[in-house]
KOLLUMDO-521952 format. One line per 2 residues: their letters; for each residue x, y, z of N, C-alpha, C. Coordinates in steps of 0.1 Angstrom, whole numbers, plus 5000, padded with zeros to 4 digits. Each point is the difference from the previous one (the first is absolute). Layout:
BEGIN
a	X,Y,Z,X,Y,Z,X,Y,Z | ... $
! end
This chain:
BEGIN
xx	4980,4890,5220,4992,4993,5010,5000,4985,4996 | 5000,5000,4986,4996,4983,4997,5013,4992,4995 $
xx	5014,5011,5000,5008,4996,4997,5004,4998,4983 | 4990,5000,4994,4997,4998,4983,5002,5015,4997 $
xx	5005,5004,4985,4998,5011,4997,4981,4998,4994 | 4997,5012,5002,4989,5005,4998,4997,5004,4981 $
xx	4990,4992,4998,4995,5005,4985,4991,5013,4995 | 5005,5008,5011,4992,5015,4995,5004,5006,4993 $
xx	5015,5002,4999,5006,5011,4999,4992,5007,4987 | 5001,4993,4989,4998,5008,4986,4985,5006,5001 $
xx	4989,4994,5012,4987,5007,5002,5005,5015,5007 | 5010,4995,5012,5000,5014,5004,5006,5007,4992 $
xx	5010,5002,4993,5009,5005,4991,4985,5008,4991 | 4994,4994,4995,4988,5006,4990,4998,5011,5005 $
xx	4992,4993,5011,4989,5011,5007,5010,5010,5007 | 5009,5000,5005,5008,5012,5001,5007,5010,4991 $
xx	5005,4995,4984,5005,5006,4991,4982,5011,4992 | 4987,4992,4997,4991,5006,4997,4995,5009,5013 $
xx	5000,4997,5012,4999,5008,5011,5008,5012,4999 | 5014,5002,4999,5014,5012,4999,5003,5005,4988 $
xx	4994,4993,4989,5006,5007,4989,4985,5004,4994 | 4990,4996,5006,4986,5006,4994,4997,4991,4984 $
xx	5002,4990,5003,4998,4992,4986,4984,4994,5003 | 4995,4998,4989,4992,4988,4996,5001,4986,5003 $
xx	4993,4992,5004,5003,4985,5003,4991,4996,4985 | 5006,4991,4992,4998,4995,4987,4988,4990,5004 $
xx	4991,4997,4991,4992,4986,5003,5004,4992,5006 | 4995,4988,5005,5001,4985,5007,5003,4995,4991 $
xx	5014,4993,5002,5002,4985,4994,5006,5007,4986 | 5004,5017,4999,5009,5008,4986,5011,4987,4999 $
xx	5001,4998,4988,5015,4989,5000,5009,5017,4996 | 5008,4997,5006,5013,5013,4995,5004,5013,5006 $
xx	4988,5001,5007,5005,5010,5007,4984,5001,5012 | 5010,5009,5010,4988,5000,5015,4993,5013,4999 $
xx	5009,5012,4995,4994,5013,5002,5001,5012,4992 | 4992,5005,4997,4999,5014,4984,5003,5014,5010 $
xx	5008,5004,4987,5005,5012,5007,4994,5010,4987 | 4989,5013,5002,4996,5003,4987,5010,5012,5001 $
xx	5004,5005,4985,5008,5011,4996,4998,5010,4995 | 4989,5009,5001,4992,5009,4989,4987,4993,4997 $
xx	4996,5008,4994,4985,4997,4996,5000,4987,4994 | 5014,4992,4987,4995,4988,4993,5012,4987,5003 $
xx	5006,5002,5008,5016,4990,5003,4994,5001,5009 | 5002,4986,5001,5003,4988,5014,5011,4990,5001 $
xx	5007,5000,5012,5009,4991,5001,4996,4990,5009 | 5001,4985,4993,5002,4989,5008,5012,4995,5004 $
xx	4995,5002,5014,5012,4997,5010,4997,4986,5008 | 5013,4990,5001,5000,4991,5011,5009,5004,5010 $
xx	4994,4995,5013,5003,5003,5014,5012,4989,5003 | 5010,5003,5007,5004,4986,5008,5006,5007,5012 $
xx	4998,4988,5009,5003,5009,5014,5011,4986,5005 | 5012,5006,5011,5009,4989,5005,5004,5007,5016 $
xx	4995,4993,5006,5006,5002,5014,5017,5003,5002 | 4998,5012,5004,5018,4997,5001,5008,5004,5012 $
xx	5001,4990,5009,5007,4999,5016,5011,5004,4994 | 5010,4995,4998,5016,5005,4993,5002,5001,4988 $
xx	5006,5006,4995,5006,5000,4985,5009,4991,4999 | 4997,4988,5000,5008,4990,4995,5002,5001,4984 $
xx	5009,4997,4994,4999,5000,4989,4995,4986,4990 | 4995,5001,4988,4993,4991,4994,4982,5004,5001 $
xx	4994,5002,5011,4991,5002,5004,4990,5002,4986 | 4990,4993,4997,4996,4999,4987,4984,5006,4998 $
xx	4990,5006,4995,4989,5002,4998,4995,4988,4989 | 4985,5003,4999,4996,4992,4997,4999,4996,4984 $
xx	4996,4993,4993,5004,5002,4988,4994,5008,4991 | 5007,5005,4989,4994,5010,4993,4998,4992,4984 $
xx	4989,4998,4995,4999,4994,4991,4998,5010,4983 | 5007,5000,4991,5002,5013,4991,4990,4996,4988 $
xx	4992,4988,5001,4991,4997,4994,4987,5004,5001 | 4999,5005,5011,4987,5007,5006,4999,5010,4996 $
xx	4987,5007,5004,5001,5013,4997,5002,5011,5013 | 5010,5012,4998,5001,5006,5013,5009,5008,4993 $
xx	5002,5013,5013,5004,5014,4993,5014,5000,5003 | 4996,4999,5014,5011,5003,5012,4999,4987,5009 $
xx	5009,5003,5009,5001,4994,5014,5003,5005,5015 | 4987,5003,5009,5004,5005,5009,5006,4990,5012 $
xx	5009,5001,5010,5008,4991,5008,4999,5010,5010 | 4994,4992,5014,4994,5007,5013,5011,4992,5009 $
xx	5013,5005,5008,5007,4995,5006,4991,5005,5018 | 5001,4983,5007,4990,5006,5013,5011,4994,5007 $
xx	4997,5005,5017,5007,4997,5006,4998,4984,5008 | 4999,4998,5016,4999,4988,5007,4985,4997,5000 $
xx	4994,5015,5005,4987,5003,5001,4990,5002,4989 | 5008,4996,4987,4990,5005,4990,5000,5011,4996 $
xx	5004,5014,5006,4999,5010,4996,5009,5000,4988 | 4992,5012,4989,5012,5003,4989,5009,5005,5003 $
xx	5014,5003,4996,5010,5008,5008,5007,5006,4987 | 4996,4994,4986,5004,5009,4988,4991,4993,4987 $
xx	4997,5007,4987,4995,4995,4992,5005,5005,4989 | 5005,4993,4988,5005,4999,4989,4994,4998,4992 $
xx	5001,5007,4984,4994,4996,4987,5011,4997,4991 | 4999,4994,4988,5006,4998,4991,4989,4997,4986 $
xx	5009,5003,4990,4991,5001,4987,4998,4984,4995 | 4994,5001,4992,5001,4983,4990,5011,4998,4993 $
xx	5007,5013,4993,5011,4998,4990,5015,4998,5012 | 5000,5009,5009,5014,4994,5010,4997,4991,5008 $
xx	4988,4993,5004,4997,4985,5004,5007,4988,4988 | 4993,5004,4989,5004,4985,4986,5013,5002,5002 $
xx	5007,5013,4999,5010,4999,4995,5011,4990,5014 | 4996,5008,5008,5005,4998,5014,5002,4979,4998 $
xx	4984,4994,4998,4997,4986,5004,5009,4996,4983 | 4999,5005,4992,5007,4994,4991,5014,5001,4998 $
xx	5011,5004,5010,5012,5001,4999,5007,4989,5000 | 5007,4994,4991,5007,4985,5008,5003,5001,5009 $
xx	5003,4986,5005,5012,4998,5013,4992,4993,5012 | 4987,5003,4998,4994,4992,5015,4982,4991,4994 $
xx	5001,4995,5005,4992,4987,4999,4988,5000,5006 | 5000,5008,5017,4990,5006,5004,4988,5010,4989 $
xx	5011,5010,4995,4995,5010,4999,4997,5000,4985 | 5004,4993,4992,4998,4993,4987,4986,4995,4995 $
xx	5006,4989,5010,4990,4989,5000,4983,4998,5011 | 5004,5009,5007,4993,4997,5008,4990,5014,5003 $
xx	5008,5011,4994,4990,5015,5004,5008,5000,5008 | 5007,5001,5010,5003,5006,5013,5010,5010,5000 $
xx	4995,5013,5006,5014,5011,5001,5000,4999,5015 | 5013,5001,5005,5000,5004,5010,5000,5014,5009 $
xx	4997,5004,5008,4994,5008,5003,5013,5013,5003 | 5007,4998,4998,5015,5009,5000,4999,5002,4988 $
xx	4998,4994,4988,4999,5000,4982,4989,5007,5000 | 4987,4999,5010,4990,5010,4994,5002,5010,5005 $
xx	5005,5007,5013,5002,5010,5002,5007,5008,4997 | 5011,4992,4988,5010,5007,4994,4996,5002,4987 $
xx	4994,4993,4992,4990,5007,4988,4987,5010,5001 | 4996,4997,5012,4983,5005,5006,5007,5020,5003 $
xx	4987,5008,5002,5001,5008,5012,4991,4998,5014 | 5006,5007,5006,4995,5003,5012,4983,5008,5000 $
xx	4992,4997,5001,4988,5005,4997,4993,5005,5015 | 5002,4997,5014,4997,5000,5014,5010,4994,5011 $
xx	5001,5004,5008,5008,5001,5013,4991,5000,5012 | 5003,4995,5011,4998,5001,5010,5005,5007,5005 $
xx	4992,5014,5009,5006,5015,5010,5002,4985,5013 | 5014,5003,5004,5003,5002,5016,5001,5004,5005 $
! end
């Protein structure tokens, strides 16, 4: 409508990953992660969310940055569609994220946190689908 991309996405991405996967939303203003996933009576996993609108699979298509300084377990990645809806959701661990962001060869992803979202889907699993 406004012509601008819109700055929701990673709000909607939240509230829909703790909505579908039955997670906990972490305190206001958590540095490191958005949402606790409890595992048994004494494990908890901190998880960050990131959500990316995805009209085509172009390639490069980047999420947002993952910073390995923080603290966090995993990473869940909510791919939505035009409309916002999710249309698939992805996790990946901490150890094949570092390893993934510390590979040489790119500068984005180095330097900056960034995987792209074909790199997380290919380290990540599939954790939720969209029925059509």
């Amino acid at each position: 409508m406004t012509g601008r991309p819109l700055g929701i996405t990673g709000e909607v991405a939240e509230y829909e990953a703790v909505r579908l996967l039955r997670l906990q939303v972490a305190p206001v203003r958590q540095t490191g992660y958005d949402a606790i996933r409890k595992k048994g009576a004494n494990k908890v996993e901190r998880l960050q969310i990131k959500g990316r609108c995805v009209l085509s699979m172009k390639p490069g298509q980047r999420i947002g940055k993952l910073d390995p300084k923080k603290e966090w377990d995993g990473v869940i990645l909510v791919l939505m569609d035009a409309d916002f809806e999710p249309t698939e959701i992805y996790e990946a661990g901490r150890r094949e994220i570092i390893e993934a962001l510390t590979k040489p060869g790119s500068k984005s992803r180095n330097e900056r946190g960034a995987l792209s979202v074909s790199k997380f889907k290919s380290i990540g699993s599939p954790v939720w689908t969209r029925r059509t």
